[in-house]
N, CA, C and O atoms as CSV, one atom per row, in Angstrom:
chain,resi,resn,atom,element,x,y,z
A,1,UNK,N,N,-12.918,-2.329,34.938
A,1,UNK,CA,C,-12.915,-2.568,33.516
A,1,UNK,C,C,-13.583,-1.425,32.742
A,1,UNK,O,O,-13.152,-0.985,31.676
A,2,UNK,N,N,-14.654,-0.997,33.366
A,2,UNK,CA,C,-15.235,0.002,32.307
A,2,UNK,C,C,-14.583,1.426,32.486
A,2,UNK,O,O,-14.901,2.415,31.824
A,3,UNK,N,N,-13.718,1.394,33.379
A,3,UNK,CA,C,-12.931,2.690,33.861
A,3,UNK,C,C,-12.254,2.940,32.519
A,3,UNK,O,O,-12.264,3.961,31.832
A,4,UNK,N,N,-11.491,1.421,32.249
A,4,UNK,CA,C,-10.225,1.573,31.351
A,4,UNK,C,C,-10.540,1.762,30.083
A,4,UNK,O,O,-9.846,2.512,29.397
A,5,UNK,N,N,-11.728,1.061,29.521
A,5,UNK,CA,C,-12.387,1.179,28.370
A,5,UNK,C,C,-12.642,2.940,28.034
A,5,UNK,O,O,-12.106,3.521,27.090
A,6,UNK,N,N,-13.625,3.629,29.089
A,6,UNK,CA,C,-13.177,5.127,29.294
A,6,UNK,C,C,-11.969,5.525,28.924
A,6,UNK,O,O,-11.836,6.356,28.026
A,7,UNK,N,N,-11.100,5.072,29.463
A,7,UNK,CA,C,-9.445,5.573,29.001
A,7,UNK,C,C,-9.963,5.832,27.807
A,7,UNK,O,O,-10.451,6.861,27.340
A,8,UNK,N,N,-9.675,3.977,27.046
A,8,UNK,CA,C,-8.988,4.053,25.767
A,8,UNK,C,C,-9.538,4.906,25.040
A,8,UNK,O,O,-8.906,5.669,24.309
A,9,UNK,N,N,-10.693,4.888,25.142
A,9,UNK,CA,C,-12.001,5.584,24.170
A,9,UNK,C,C,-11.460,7.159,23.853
A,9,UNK,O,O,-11.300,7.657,22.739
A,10,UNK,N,N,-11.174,7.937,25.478
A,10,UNK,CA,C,-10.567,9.072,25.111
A,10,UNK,C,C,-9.542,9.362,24.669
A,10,UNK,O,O,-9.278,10.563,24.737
A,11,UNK,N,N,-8.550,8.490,24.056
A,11,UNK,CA,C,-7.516,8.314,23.572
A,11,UNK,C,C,-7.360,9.309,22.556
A,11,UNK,O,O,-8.489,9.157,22.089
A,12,UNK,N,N,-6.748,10.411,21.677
A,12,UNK,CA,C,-6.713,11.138,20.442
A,12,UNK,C,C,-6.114,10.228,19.980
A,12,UNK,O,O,-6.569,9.708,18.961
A,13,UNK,N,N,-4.657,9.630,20.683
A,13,UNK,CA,C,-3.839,8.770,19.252
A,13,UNK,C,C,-4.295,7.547,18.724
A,13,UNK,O,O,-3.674,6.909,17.874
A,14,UNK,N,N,-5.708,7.110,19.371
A,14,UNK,CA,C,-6.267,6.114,19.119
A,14,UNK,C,C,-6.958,6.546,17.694
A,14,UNK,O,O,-6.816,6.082,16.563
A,15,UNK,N,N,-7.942,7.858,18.310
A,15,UNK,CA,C,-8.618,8.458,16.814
A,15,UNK,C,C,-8.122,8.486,16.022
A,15,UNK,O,O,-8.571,7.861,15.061
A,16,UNK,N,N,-6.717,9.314,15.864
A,16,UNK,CA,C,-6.065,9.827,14.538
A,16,UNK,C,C,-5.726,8.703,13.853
A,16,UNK,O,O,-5.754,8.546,12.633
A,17,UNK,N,N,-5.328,7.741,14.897
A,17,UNK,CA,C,-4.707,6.241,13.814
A,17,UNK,C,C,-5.951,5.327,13.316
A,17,UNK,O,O,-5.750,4.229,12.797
A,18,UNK,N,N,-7.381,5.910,13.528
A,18,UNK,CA,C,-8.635,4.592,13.189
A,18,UNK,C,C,-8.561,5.596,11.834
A,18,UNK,O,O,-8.313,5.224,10.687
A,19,UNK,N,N,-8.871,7.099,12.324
A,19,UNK,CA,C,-9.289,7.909,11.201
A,19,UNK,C,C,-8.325,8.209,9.754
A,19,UNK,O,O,-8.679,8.711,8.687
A,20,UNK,N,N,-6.943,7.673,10.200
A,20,UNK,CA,C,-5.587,7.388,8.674
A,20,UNK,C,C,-5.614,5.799,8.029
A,20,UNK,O,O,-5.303,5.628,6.851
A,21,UNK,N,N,-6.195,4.128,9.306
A,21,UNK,CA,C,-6.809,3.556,8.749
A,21,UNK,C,C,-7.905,3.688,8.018
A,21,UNK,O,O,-8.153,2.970,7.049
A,22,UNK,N,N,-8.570,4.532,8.396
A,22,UNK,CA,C,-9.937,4.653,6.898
A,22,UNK,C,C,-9.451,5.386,5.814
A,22,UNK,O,O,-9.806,5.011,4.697
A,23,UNK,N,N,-8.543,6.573,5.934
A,23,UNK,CA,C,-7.934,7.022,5.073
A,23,UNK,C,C,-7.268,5.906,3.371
A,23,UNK,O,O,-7.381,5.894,2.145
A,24,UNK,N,N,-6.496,5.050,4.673
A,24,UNK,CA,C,-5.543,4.254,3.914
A,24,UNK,C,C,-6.414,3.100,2.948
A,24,UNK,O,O,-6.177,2.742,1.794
A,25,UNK,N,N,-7.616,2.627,3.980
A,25,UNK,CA,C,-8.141,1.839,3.438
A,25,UNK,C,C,-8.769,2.348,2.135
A,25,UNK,O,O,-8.616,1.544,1.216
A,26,UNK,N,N,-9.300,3.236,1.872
A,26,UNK,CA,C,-9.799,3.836,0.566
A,26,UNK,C,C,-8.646,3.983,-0.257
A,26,UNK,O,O,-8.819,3.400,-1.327
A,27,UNK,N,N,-7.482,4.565,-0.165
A,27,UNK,CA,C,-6.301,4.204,-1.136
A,27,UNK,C,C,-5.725,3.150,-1.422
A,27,UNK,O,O,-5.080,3.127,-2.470
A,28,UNK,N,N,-5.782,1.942,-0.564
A,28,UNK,CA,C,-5.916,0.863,-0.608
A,28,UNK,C,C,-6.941,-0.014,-1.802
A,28,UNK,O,O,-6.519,-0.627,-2.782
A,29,UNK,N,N,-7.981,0.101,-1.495
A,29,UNK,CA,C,-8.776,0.087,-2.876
A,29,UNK,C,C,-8.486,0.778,-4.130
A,29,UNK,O,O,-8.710,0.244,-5.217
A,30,UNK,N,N,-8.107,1.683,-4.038
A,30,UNK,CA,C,-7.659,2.430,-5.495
A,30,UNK,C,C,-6.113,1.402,-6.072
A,30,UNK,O,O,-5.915,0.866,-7.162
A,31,UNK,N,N,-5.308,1.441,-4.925
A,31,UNK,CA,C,-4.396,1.115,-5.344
A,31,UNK,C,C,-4.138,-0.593,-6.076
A,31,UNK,O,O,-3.299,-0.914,-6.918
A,32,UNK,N,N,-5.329,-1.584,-5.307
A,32,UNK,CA,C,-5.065,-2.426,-5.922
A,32,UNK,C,C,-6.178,-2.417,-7.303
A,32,UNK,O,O,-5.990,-3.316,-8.123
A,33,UNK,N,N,-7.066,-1.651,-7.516
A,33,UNK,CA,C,-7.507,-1.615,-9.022
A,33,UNK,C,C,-6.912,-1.229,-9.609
A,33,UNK,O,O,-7.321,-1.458,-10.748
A,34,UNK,N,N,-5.525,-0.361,-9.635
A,34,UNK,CA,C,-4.281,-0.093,-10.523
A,34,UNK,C,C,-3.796,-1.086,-10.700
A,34,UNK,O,O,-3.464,-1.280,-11.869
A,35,UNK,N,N,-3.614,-1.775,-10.082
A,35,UNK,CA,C,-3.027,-3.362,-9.854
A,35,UNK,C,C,-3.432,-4.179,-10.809
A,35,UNK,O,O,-2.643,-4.582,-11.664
A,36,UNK,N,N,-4.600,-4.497,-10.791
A,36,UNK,CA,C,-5.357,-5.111,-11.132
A,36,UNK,C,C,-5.254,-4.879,-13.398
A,36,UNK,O,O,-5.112,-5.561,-14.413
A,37,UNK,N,N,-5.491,-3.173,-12.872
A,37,UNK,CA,C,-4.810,-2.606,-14.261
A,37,UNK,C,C,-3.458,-3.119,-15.134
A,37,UNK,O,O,-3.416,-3.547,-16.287
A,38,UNK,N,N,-2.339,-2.912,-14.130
A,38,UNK,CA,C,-1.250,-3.369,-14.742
A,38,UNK,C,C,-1.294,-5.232,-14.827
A,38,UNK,O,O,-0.826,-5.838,-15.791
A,39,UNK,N,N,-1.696,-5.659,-14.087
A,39,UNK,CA,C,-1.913,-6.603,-14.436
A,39,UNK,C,C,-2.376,-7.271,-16.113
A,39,UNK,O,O,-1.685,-7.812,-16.976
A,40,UNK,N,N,-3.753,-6.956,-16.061
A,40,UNK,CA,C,-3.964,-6.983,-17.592
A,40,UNK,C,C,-3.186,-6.282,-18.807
A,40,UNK,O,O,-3.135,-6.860,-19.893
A,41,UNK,N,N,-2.713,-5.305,-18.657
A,41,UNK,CA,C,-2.213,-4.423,-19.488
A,41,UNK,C,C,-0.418,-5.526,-19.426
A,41,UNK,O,O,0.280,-5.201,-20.387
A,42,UNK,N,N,0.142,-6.419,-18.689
A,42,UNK,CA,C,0.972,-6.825,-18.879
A,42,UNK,C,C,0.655,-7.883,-19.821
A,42,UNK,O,O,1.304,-8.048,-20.853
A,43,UNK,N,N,-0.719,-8.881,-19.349
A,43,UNK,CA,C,-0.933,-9.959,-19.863
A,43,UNK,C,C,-1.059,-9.431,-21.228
A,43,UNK,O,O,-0.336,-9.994,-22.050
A,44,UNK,N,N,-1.877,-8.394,-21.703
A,44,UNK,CA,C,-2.142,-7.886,-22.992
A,44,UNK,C,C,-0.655,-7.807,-23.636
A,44,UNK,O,O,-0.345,-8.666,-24.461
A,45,UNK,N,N,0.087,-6.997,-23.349
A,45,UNK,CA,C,1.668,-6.908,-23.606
A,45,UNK,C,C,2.106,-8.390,-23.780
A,45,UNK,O,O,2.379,-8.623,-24.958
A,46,UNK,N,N,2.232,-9.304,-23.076
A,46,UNK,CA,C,2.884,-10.820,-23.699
A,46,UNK,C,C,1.784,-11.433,-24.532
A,46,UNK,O,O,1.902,-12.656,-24.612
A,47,UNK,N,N,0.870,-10.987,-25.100
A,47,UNK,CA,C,0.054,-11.607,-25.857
A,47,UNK,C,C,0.699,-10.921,-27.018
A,47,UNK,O,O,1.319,-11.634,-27.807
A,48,UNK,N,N,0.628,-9.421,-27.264
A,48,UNK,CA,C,0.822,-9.285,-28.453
A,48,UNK,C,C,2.429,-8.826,-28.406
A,48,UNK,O,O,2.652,-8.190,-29.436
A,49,UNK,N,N,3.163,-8.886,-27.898
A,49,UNK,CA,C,4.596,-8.675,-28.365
A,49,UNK,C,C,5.338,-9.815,-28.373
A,49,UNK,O,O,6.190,-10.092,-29.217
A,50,UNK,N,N,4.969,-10.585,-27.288
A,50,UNK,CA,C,5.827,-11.770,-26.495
A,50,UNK,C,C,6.689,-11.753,-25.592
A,50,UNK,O,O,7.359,-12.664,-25.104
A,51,UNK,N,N,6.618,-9.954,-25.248
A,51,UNK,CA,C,7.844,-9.733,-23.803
A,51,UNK,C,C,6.805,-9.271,-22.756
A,51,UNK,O,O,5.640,-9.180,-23.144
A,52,UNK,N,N,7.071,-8.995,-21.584
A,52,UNK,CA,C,6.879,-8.063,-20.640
A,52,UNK,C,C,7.457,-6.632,-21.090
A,52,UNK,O,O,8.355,-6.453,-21.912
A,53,UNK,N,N,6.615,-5.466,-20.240
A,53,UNK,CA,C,6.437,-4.285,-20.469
A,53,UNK,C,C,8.015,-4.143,-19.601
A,53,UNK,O,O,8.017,-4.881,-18.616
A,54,UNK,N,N,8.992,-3.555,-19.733
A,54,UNK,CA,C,9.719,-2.990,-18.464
A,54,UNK,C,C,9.127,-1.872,-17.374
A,54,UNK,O,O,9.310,-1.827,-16.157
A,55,UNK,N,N,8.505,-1.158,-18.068
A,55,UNK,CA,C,8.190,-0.038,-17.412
A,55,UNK,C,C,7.240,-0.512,-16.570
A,55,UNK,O,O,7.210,-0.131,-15.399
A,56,UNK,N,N,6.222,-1.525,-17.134
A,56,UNK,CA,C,5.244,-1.937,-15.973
A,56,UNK,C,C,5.409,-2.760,-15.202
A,56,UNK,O,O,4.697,-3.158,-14.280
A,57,UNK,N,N,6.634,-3.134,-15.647
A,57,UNK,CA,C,7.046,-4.283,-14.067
A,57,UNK,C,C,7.842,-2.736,-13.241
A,57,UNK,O,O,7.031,-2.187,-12.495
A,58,UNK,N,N,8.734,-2.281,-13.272
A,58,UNK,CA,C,8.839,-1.230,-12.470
A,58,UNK,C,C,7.552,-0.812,-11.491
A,58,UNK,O,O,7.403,-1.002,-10.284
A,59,UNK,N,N,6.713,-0.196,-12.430
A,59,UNK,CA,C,5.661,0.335,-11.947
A,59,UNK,C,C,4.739,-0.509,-10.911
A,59,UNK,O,O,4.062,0.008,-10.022
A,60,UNK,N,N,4.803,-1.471,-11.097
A,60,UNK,CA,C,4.099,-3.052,-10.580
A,60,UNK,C,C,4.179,-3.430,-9.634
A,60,UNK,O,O,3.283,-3.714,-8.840
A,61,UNK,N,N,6.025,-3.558,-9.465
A,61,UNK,CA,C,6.619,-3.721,-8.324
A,61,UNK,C,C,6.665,-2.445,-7.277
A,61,UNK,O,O,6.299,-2.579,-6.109
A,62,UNK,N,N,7.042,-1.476,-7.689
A,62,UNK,CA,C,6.752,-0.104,-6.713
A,62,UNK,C,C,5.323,0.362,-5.735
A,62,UNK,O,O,5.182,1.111,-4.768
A,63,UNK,N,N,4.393,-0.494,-6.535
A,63,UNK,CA,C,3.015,-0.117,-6.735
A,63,UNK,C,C,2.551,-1.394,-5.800
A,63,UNK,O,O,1.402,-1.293,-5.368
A,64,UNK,N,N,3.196,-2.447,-5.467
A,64,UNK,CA,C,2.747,-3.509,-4.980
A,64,UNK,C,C,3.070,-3.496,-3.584
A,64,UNK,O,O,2.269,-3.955,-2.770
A,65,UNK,N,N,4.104,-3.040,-3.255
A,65,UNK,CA,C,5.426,-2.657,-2.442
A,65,UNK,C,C,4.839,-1.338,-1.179
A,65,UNK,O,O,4.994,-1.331,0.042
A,66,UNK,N,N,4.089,-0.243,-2.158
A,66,UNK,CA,C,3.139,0.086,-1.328
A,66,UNK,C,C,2.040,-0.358,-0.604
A,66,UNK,O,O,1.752,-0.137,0.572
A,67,UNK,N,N,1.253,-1.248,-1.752
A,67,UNK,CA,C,0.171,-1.838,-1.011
A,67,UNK,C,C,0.803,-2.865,0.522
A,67,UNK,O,O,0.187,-3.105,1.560
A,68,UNK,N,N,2.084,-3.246,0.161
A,68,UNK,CA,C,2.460,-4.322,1.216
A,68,UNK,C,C,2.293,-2.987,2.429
A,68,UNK,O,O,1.592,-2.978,3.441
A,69,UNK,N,N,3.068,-2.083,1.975
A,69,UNK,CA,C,3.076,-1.219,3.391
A,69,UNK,C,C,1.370,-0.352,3.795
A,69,UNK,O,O,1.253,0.469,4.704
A,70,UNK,N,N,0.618,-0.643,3.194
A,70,UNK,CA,C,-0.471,-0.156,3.532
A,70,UNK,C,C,-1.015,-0.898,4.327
A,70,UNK,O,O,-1.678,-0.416,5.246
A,71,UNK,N,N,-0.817,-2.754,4.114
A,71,UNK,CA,C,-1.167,-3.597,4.728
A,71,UNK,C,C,-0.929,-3.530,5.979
A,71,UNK,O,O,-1.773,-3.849,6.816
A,72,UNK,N,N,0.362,-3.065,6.300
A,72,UNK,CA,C,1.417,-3.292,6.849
A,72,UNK,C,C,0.560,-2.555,8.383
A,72,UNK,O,O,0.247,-3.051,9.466
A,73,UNK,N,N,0.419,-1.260,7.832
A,73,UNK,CA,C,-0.366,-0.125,8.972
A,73,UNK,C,C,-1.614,-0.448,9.525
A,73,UNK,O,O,-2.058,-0.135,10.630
A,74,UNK,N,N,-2.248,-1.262,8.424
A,74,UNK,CA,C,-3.614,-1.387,8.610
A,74,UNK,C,C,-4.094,-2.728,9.699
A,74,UNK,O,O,-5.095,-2.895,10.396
A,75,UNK,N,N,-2.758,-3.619,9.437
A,75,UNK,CA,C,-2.725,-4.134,10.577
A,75,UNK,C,C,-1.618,-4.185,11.265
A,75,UNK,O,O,-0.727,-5.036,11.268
A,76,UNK,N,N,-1.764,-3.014,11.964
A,76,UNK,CA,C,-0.919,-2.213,13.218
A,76,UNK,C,C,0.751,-3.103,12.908
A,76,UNK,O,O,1.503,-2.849,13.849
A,77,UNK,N,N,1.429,-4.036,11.841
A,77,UNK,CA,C,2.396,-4.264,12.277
A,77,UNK,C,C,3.545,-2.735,12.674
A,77,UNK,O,O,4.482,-2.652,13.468
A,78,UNK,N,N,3.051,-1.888,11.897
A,78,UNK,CA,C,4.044,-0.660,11.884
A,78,UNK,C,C,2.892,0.525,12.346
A,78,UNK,O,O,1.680,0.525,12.131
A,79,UNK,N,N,3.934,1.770,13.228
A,79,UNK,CA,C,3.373,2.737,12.963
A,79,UNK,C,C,3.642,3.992,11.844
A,79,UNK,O,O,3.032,5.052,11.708
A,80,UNK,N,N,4.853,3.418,11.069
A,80,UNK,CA,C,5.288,3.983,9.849
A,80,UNK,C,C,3.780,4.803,8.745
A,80,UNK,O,O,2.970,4.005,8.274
A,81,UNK,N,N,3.665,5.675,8.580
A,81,UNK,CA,C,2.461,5.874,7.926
A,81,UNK,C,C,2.805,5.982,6.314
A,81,UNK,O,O,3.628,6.898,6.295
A,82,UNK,N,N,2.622,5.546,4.962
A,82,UNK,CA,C,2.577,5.161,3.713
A,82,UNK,C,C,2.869,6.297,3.295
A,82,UNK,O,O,2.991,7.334,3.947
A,83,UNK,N,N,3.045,6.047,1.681
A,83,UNK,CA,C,3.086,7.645,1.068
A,83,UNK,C,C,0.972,7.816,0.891
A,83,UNK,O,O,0.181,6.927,0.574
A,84,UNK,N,N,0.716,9.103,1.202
A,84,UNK,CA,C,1.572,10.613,0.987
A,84,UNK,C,C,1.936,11.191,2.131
A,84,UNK,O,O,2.289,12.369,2.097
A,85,UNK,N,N,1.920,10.444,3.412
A,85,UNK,CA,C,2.567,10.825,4.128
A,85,UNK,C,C,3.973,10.814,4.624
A,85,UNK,O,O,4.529,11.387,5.560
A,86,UNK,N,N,4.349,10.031,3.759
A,86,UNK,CA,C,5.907,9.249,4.054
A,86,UNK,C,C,6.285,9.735,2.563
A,86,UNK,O,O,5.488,10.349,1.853
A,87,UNK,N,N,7.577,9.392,2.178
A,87,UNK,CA,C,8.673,9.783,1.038
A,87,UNK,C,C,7.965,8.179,0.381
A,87,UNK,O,O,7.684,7.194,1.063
A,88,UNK,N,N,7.787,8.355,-1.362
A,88,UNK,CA,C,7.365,7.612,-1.610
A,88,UNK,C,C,8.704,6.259,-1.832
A,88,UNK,O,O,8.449,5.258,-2.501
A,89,UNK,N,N,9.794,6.422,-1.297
A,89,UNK,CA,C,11.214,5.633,-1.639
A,89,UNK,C,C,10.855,5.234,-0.102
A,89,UNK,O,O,10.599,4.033,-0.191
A,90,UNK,N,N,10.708,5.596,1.204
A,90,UNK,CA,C,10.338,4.780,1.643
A,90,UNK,C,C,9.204,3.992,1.717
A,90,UNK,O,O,9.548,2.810,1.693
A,91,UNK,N,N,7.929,4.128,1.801
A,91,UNK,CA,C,6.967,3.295,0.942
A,91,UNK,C,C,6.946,2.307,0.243
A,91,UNK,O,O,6.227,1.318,0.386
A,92,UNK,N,N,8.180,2.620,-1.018
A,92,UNK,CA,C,7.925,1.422,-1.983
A,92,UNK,C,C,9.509,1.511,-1.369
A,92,UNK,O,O,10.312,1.977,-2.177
A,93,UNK,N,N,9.917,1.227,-0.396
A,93,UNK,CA,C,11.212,1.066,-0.655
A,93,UNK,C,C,12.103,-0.324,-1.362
A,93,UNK,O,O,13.246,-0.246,-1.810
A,94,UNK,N,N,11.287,-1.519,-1.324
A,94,UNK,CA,C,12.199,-2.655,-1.683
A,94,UNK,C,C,12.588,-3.072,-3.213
A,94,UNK,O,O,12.615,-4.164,-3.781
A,95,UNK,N,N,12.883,-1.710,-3.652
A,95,UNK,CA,C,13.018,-1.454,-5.346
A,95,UNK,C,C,13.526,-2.348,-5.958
A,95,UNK,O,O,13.087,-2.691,-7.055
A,96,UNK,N,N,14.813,-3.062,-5.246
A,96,UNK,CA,C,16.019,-4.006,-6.249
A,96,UNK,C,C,15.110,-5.484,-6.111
A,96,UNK,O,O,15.752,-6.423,-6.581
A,97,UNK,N,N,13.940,-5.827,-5.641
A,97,UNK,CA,C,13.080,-7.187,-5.524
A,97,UNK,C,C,13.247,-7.770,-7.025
A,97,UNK,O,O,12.697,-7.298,-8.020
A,98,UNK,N,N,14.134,-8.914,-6.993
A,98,UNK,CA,C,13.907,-9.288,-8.032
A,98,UNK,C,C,13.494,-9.225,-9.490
A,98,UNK,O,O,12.633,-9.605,-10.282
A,99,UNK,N,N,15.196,-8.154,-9.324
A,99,UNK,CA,C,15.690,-7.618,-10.821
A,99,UNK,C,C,15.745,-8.502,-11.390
A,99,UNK,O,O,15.994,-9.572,-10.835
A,100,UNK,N,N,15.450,-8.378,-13.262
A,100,UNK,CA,C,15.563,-9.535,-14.021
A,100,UNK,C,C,16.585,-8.686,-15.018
A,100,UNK,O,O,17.083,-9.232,-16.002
């Protein structure tokens, strides 16, 4: 047992993928206080116009779409890595989600 633990430990592809989870996780935080941003800035928008923003549901959904795929890495379902390492169309790829 402690042989294998040795292994893993010397692993590089183990490192590089803890050290792009910490990466991610800090953009991760940024990204959902943008969130958090458009959020209010929508509610503000149906308060005083009475519509939704278009542009910030775009933005919202693109922006959310990443965070799913950040999730996504962070717990190992994918080894796909997010934008800025990836094309940001794949990233946010699920654009047509519930066009209105």
């Amino acid at each position: 047992m402690p042989q294998q633990l040795n292994e893993n430990l010397k692993k590089i592809e183990s490192w590089k993928r803890i050290i792009f989870m910490l990466i991610y996780a800090l953009i991760d935080s940024l990204v959902r206080l943008i969130l958090w941003l458009v959020i209010f800035l929508q509610i503000g928008s149906v308060l005083l116009t009475g519509a939704t923003n278009p542009n910030l549901l775009e933005f919202g959904r693109s922006l959310s779409t990443y965070h799913y795929h950040i999730l996504l890495f962070l717990t190992f379902s994918t080894e796909q890595l997010p934008f800025p390492f990836a094309d940001w169309n794949v990233s946010a790829g699920l654009k047509s989600l519930n066009k209105d």
